[in-house]
Z-matrix of the N, CA and C atoms (Angstrom, degrees):
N
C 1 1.462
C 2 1.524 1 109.75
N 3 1.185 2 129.56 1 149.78
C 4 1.419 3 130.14 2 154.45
C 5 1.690 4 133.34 3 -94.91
N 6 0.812 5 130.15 4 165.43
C 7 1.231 6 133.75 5 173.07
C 8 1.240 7 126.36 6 -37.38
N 9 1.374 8 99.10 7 -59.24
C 10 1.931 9 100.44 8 171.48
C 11 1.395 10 118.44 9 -36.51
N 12 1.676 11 109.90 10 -59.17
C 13 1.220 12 102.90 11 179.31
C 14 1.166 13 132.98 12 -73.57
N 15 1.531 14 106.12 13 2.40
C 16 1.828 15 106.17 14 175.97
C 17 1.387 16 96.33 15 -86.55
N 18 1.768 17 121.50 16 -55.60
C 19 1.584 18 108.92 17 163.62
C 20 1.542 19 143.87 18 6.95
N 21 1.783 20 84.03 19 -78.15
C 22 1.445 21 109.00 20 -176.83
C 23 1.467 22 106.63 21 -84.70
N 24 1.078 23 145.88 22 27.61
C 25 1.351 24 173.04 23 148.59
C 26 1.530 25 133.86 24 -108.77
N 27 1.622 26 111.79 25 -17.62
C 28 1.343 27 114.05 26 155.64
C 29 1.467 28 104.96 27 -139.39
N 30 1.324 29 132.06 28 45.97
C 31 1.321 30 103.62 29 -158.15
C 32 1.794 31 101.09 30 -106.68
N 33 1.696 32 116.68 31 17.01
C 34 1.584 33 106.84 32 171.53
C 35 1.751 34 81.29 33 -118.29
N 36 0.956 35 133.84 34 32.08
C 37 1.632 36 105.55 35 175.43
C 38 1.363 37 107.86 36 -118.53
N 39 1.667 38 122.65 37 138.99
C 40 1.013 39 111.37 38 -154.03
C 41 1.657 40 111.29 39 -98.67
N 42 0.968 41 106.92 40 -8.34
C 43 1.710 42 106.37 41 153.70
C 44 1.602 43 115.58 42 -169.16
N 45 1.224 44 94.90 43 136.51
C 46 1.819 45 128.28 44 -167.52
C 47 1.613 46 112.53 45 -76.10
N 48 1.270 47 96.52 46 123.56
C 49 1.962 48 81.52 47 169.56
C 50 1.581 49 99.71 48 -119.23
N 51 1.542 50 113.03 49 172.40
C 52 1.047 51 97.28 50 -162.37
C 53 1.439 52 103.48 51 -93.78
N 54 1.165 53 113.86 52 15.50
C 55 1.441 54 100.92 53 -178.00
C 56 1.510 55 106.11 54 -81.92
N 57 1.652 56 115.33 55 -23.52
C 58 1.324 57 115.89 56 174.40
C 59 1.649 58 111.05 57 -54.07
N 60 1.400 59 84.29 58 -60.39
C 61 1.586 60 88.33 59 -178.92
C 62 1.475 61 128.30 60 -19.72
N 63 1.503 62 101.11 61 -68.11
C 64 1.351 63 122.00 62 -170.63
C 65 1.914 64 109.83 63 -81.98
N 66 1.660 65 98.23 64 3.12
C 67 1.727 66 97.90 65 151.34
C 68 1.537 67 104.41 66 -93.83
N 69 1.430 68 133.58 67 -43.29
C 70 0.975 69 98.55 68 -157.44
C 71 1.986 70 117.84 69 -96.66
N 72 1.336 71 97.91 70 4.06
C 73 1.730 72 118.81 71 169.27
C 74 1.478 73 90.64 72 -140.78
N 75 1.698 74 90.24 73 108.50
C 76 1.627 75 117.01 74 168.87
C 77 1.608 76 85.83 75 -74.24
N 78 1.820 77 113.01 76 144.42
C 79 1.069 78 104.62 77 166.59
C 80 1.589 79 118.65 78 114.10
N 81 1.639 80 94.49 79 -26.69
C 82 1.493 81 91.85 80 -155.14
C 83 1.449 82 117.24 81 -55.17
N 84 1.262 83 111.78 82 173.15
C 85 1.398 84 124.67 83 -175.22
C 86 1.537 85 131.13 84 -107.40
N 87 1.748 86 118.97 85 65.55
C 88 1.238 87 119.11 86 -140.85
C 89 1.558 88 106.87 87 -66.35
N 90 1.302 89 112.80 88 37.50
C 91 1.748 90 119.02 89 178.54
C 92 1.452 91 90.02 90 -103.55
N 93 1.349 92 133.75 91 -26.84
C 94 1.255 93 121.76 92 167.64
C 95 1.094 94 136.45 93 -53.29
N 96 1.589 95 122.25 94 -16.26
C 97 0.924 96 133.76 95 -170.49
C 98 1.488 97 128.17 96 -60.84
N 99 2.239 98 95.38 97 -48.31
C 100 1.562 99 141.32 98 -165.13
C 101 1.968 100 85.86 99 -67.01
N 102 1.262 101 77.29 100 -50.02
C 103 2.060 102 91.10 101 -167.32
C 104 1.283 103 114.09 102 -56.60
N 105 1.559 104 120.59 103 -39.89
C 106 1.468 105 124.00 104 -178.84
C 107 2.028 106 109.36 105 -90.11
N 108 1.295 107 92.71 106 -15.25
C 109 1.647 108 87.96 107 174.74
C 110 1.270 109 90.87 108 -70.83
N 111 1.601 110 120.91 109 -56.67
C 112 1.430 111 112.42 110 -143.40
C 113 1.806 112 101.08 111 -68.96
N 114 1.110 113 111.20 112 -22.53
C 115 1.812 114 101.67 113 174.33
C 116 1.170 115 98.61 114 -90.02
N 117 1.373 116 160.53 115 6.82
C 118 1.232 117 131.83 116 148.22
C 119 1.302 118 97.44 117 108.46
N 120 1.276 119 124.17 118 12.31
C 121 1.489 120 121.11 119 161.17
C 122 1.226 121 129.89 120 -94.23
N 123 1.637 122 121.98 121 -16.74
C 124 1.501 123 105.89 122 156.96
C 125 1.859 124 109.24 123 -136.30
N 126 0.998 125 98.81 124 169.20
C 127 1.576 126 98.11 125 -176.85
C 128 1.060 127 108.64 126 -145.43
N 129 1.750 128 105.85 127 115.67
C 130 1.772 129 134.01 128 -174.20
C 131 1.645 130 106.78 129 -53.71
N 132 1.631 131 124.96 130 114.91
C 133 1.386 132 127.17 131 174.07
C 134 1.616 133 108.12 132 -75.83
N 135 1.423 134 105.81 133 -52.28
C 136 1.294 135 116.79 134 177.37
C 137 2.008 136 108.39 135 -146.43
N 138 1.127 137 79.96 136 -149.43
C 139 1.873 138 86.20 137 -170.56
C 140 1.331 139 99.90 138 -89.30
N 141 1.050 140 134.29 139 126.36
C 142 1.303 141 136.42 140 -174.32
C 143 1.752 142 131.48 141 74.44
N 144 1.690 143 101.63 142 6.76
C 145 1.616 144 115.56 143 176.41
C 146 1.693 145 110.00 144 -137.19
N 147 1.558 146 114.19 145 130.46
C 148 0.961 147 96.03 146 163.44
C 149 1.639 148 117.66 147 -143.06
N 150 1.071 149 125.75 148 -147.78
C 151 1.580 150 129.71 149 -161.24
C 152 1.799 151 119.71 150 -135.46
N 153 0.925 152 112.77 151 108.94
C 154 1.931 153 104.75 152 177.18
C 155 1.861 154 101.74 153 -59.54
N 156 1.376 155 119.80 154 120.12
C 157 1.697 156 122.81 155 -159.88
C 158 1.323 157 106.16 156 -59.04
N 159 1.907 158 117.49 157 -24.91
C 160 1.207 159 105.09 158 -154.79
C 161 1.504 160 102.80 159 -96.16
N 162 1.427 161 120.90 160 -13.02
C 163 1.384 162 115.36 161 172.02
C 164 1.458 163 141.80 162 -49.15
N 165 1.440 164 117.67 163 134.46
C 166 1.433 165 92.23 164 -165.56
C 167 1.338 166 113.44 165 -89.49
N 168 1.391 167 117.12 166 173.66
C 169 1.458 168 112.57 167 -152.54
C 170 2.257 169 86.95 168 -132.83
N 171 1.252 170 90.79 169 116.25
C 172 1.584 171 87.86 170 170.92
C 173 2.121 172 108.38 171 -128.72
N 174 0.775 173 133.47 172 -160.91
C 175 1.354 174 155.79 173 171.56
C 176 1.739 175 88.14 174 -38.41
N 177 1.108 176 93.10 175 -102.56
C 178 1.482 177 110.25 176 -178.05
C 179 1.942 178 114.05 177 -18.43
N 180 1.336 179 107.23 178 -66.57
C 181 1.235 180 119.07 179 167.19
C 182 1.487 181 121.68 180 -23.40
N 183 1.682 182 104.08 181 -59.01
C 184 1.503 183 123.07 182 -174.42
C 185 1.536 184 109.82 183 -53.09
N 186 1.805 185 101.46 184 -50.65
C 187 1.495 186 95.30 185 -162.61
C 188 1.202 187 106.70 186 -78.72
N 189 1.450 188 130.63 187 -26.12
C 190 1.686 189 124.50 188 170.20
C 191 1.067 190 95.30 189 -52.76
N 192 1.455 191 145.39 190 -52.70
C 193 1.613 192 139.28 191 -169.69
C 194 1.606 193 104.09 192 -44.29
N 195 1.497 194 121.73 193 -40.37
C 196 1.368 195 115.75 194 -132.56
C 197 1.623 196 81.40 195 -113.20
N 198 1.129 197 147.63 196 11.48
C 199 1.487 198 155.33 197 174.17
C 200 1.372 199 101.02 198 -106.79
N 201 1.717 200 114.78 199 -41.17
C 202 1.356 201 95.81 200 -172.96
C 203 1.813 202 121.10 201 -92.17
N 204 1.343 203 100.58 202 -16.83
C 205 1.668 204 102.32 203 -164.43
C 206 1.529 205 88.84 204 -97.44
N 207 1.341 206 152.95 205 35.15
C 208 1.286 207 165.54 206 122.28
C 209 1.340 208 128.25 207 -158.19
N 210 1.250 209 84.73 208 104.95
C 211 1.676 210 109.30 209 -172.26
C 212 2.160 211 117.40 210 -131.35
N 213 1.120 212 95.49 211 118.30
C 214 1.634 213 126.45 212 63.82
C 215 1.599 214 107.76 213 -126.09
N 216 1.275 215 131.19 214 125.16
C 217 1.374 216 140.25 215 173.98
C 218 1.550 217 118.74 216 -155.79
N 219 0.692 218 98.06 217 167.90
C 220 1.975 219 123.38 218 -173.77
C 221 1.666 220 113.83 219 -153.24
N 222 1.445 221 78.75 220 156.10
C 223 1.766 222 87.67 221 -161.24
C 224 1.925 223 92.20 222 -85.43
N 225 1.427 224 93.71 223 146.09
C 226 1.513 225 79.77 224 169.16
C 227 2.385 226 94.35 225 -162.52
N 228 1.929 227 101.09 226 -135.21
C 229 1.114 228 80.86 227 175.39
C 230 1.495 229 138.31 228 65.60
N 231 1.401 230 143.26 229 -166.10
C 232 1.111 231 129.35 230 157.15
C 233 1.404 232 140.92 231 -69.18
N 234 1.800 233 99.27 232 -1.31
C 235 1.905 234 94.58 233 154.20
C 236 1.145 235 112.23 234 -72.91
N 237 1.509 236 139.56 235 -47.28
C 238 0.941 237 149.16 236 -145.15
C 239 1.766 238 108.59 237 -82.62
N 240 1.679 239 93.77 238 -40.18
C 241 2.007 240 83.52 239 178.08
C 242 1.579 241 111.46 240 -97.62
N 243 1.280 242 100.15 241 0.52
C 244 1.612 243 95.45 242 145.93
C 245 1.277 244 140.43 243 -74.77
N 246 1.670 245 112.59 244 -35.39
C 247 1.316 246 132.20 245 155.46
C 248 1.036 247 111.75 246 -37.17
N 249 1.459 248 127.91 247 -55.02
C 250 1.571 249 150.66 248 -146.26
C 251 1.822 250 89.34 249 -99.06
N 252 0.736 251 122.51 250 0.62
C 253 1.420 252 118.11 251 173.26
C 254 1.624 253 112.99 252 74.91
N 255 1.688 254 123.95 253 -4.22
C 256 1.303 255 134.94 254 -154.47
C 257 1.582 256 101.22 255 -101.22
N 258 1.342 257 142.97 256 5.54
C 259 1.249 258 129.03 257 137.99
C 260 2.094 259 105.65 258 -114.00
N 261 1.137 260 112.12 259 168.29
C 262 1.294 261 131.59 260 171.31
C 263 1.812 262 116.65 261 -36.51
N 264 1.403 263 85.07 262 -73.97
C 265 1.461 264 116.89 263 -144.52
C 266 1.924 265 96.94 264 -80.11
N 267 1.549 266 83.71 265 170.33
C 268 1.626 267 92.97 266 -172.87
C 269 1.234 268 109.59 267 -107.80
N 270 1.657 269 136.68 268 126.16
C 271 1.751 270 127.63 269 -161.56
C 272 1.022 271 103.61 270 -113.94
N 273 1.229 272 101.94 271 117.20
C 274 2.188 273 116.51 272 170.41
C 275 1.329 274 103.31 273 -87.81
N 276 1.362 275 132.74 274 20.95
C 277 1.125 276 117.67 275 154.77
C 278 1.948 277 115.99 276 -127.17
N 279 0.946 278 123.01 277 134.73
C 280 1.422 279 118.04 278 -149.24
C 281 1.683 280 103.29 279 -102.98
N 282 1.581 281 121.58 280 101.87
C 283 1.480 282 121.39 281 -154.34
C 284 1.562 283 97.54 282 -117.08
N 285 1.898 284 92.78 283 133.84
C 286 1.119 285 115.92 284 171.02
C 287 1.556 286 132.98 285 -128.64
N 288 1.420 287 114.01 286 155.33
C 289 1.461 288 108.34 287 177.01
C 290 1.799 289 89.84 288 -88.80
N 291 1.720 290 75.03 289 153.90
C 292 1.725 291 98.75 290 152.56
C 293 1.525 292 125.79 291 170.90
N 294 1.528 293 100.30 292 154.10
C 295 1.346 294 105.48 293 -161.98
C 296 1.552 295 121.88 294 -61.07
N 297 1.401 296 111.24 295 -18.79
C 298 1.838 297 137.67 296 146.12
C 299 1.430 298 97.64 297 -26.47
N 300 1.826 299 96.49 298 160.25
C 301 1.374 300 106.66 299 160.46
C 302 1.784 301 124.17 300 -71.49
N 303 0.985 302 121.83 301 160.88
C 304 1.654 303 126.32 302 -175.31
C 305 1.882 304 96.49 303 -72.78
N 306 1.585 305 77.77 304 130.11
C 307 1.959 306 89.38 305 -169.46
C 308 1.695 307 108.59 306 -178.39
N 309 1.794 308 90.47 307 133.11
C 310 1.338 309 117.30 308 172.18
C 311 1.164 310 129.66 309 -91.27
N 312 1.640 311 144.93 310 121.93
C 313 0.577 312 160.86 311 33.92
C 314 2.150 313 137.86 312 94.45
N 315 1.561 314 113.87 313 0.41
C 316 1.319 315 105.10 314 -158.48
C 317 1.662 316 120.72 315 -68.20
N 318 1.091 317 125.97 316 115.69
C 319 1.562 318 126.15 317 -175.27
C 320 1.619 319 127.43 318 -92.22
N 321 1.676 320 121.95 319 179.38
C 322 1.337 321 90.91 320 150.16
C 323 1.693 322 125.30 321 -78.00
N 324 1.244 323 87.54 322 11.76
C 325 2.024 324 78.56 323 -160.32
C 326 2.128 325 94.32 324 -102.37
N 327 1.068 326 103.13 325 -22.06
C 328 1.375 327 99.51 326 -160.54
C 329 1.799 328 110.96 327 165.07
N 330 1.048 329 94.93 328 151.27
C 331 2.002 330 103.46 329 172.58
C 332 1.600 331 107.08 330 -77.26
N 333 1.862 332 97.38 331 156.13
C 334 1.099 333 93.10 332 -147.44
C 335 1.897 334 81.39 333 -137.16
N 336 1.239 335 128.66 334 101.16
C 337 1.369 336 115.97 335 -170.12
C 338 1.684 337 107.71 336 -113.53
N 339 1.017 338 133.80 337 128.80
C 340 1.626 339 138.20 338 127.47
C 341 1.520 340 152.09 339 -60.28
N 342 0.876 341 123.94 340 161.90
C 343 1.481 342 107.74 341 177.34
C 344 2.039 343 110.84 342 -146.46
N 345 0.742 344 80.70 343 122.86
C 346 2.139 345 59.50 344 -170.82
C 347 1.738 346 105.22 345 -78.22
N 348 1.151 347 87.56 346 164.96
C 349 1.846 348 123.50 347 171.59
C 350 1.145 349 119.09 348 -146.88
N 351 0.994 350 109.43 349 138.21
C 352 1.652 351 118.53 350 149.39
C 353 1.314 352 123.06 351 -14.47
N 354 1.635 353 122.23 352 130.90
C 355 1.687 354 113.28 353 164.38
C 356 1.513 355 116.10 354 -55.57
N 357 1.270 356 107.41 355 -19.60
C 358 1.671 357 98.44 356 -167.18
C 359 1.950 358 105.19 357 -85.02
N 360 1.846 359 106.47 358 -8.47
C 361 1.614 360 98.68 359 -177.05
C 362 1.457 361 83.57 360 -90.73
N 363 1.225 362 158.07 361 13.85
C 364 1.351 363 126.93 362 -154.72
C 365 2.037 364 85.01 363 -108.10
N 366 1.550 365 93.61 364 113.41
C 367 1.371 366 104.10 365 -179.06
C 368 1.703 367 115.71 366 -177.65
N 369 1.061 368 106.47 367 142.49
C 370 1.366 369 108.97 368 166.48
C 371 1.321 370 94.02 369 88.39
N 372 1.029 371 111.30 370 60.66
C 373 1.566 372 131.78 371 177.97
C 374 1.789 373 110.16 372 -120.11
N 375 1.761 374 108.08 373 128.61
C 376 1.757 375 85.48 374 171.66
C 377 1.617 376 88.07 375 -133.16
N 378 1.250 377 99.20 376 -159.65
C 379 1.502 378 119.19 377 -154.17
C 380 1.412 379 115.73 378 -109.70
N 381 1.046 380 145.79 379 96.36
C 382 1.537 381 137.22 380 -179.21
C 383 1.499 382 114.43 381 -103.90
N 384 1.386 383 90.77 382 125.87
C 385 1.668 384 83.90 383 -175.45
C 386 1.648 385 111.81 384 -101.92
N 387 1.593 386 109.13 385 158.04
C 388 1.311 387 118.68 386 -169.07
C 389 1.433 388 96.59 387 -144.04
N 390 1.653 389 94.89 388 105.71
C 391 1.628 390 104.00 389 172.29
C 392 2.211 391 108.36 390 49.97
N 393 1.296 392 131.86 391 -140.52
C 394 1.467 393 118.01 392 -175.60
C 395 1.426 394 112.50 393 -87.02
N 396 1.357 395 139.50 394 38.35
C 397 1.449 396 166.29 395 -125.81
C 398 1.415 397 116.08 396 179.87
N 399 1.662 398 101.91 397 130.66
C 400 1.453 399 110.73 398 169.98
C 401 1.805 400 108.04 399 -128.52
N 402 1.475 401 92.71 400 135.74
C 403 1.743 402 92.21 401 159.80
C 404 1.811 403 96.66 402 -106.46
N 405 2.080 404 86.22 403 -177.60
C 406 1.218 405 109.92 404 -163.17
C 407 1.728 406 78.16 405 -124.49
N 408 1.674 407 96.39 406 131.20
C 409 1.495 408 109.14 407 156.13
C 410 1.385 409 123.24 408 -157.14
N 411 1.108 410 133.09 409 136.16
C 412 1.306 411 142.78 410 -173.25
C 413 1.495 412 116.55 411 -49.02
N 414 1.546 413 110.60 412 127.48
C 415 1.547 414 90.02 413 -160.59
C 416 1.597 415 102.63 414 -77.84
N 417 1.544 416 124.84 415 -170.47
C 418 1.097 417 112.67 416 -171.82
C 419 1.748 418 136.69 417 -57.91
N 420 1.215 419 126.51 418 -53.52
C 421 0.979 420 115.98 419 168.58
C 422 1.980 421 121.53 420 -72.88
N 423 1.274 422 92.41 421 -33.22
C 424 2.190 423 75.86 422 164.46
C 425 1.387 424 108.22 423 -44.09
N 426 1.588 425 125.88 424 -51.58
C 427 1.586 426 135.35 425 -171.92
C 428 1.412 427 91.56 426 -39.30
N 429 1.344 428 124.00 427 -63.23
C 430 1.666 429 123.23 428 -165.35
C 431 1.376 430 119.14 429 -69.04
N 432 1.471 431 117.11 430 -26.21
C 433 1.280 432 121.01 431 -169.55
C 434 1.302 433 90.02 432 -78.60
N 435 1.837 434 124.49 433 -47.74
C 436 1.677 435 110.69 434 -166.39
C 437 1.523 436 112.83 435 -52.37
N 438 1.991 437 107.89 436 -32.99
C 439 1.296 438 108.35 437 -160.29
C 440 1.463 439 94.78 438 -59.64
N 441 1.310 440 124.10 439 -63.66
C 442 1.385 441 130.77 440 -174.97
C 443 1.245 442 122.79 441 -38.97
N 444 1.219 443 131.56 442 -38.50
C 445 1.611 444 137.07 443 -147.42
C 446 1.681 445 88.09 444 -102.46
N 447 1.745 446 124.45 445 -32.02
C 448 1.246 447 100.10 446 167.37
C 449 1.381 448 121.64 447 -92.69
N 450 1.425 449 122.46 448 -22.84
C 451 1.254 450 138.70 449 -168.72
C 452 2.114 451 104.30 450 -66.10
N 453 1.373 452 98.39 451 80.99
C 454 1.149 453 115.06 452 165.09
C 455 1.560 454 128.04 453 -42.13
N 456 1.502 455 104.35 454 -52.37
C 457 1.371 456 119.12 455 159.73
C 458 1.367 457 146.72 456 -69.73
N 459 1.382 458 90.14 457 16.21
C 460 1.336 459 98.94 458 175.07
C 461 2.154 460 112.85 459 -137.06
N 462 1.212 461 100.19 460 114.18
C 463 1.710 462 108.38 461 -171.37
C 464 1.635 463 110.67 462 -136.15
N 465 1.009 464 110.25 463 -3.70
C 466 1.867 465 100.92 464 171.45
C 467 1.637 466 92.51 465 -133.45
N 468 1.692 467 75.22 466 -179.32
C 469 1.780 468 100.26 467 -177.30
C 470 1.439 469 109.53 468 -47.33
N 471 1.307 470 114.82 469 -60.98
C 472 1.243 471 139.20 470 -129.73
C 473 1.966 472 91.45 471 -74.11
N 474 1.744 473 95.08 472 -42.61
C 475 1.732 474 112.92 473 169.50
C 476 1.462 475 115.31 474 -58.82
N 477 1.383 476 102.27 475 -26.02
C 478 1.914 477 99.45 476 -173.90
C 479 1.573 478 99.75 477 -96.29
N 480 1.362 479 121.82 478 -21.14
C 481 1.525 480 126.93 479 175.37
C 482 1.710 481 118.04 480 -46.18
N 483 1.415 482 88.96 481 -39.84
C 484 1.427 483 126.35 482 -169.77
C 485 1.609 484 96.89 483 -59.81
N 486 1.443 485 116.42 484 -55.37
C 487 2.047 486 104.23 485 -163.61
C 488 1.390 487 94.77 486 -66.82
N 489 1.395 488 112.98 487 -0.19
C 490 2.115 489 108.92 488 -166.22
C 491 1.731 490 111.21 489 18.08
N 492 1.384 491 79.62 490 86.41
C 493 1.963 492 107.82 491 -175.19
C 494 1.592 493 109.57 492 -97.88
N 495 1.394 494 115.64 493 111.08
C 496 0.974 495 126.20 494 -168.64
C 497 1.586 496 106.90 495 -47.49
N 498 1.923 497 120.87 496 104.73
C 499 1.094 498 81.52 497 179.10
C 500 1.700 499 148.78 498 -119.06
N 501 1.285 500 91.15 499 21.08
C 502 1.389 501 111.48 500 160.70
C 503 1.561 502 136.69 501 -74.97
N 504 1.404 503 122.73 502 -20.81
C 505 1.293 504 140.03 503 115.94
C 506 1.059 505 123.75 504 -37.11
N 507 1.491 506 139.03 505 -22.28
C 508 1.496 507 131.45 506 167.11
C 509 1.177 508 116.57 507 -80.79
N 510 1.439 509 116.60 508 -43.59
C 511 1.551 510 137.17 509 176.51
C 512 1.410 511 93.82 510 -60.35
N 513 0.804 512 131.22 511 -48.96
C 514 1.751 513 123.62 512 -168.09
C 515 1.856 514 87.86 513 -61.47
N 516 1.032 515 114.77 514 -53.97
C 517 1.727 516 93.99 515 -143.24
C 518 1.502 517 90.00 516 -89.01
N 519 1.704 518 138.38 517 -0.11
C 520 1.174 519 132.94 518 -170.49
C 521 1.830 520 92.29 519 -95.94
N 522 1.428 521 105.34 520 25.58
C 523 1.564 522 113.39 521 164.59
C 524 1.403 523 111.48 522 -109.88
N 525 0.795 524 123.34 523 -38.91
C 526 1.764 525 126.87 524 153.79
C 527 1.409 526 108.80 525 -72.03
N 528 1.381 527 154.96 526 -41.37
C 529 0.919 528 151.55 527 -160.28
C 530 1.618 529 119.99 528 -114.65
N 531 0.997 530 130.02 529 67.06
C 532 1.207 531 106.84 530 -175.08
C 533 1.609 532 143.67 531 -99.23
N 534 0.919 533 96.60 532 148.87
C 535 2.020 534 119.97 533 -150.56
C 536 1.765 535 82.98 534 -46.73
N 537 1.397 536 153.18 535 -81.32
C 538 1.028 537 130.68 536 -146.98
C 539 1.767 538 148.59 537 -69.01
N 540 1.300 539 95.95 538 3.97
C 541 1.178 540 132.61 539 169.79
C 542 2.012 541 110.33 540 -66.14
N 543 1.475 542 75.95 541 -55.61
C 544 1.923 543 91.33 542 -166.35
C 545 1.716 544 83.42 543 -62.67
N 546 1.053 545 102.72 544 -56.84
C 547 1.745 546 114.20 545 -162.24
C 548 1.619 547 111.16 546 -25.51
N 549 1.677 548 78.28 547 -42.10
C 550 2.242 549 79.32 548 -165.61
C 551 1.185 550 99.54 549 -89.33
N 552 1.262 551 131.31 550 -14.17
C 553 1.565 552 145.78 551 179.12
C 554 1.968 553 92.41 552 -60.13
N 555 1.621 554 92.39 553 -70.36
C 556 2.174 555 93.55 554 -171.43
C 557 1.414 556 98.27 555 -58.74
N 558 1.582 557 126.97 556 -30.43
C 559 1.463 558 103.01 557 -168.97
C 560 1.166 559 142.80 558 52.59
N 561 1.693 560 102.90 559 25.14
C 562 1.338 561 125.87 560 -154.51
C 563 2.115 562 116.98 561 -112.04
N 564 1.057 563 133.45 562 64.53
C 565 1.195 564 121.49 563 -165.52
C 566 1.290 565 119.98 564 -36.49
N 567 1.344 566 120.73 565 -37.88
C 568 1.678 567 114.49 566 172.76
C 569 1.717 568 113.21 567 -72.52
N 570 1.101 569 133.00 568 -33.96
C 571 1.565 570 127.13 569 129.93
C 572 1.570 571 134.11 570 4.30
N 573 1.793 572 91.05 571 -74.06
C 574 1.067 573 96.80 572 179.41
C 575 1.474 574 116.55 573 -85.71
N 576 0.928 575 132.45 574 -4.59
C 577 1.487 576 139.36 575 177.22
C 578 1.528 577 99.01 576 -71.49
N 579 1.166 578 128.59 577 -39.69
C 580 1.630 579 137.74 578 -145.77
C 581 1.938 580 89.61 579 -74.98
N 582 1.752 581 78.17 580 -67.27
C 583 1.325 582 96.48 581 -163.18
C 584 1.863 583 111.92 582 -56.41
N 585 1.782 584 108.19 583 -19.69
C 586 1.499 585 106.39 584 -179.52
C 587 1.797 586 95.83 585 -73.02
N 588 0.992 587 124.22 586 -27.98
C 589 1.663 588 119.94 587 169.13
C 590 1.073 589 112.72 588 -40.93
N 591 1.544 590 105.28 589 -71.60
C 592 1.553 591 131.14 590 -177.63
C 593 1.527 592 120.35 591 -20.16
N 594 1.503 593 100.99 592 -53.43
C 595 1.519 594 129.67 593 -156.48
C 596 1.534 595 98.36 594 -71.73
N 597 1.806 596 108.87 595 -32.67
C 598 1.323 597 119.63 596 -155.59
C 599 1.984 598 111.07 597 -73.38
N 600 1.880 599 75.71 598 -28.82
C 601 1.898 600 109.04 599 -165.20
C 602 1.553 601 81.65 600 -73.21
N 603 1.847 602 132.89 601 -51.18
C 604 0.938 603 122.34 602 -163.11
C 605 1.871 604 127.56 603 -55.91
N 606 1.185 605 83.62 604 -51.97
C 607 1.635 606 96.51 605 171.59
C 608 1.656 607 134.30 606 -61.69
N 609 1.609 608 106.35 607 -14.94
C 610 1.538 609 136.57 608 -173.66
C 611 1.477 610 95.68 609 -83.53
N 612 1.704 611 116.75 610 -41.13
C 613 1.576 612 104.52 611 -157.41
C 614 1.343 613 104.19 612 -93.53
């Protein structure tokens, strides 16, 4: 086969594994691979995923990357309440739960981090679509609860002051979402301690 036709066969998807490959050209020839890196036509994400070079790569792009080259996962964490507009800052590193072991990730496009949980936290996940593509991301407050429930280092005010979490934007979406549901879901007393802070920060601002 040549290139063209792998092209015109992957050329909106934003990253390839080879198992696709070798569904959709029985046969294939994974020496093609060495050959199209080395001209600059595809570029290896990880072992078994890769990328057409000339595609562009934005937000959206990344997190389909980071659902598909370890899965089962969803984006959540500080991509996600950045997404959500509910921390400040901008994250060059793209963080996910998953039921996998805890594992990094470095690419050409960007870092690629996890964190594990339990099958029973993996929830409160929805679907965003991008163009004929969907990622998985935690809707807004799960994003905060994961940060919390792993974020060891963080147990007083003064520590939660610190993510400076937008918080009138939280209150809005902790109207669609509400915190006690998740609560009995983490089952977590240091959890709930965080979040009885939280509540305290909520009513103050």
């Amino acid at each position: 086969m040549n290139f063209l036709s792998f092209q015109q066969t992957f050329g909106d998807v934003p990253v390839i594994s080879v198992s696709e490959m070798e569904k959709y050209f029985p046969g294939f020839d994974r020496n093609n691979l060495s050959r199209w890196q080395d001209k600059g036509y595809l570029e290896k994400i990880r072992n078994g995923f890769y990328r057409l070079q000339k595609q562009p790569v934005d937000q959206d792009v990344l997190f389909l990357m980071a659902g598909k080259i370890y899965a089962p996962s969803y984006v959540s964490l500080e991509s996600a309440l950045s997404y959500y507009g509910l921390i400040p800052e901008g994250v060059f590193t793209i963080t996910s739960i998953s039921t996998l072991k805890t594992m990094t990730f470095e690419t050409p496009i960007g870092r690629f981090a996890y964190r594990n949980v339990k099958k029973a936290l993996f929830f409160g996940v929805r679907l965003e679509r991008s163009g004929n593509y969907a990622y998985k991301i935690a809707n807004p407050v799960k994003a905060l609860l994961d940060l919390l429930y792993l974020r060891t280092d963080i147990r007083d005010k003064n520590q939660l002051e610190g993510l400076r979490l937008n918080l009138p934007a939280l209150k809005a979406y902790l109207e669609e979402y509400p915190l006690e549901p998740y609560l009995d879901r983490f089952d977590s007393k240091p959890l709930r301690e965080k979040v009885s802070v939280l509540q305290k920060m909520l009513i103050s601002c």
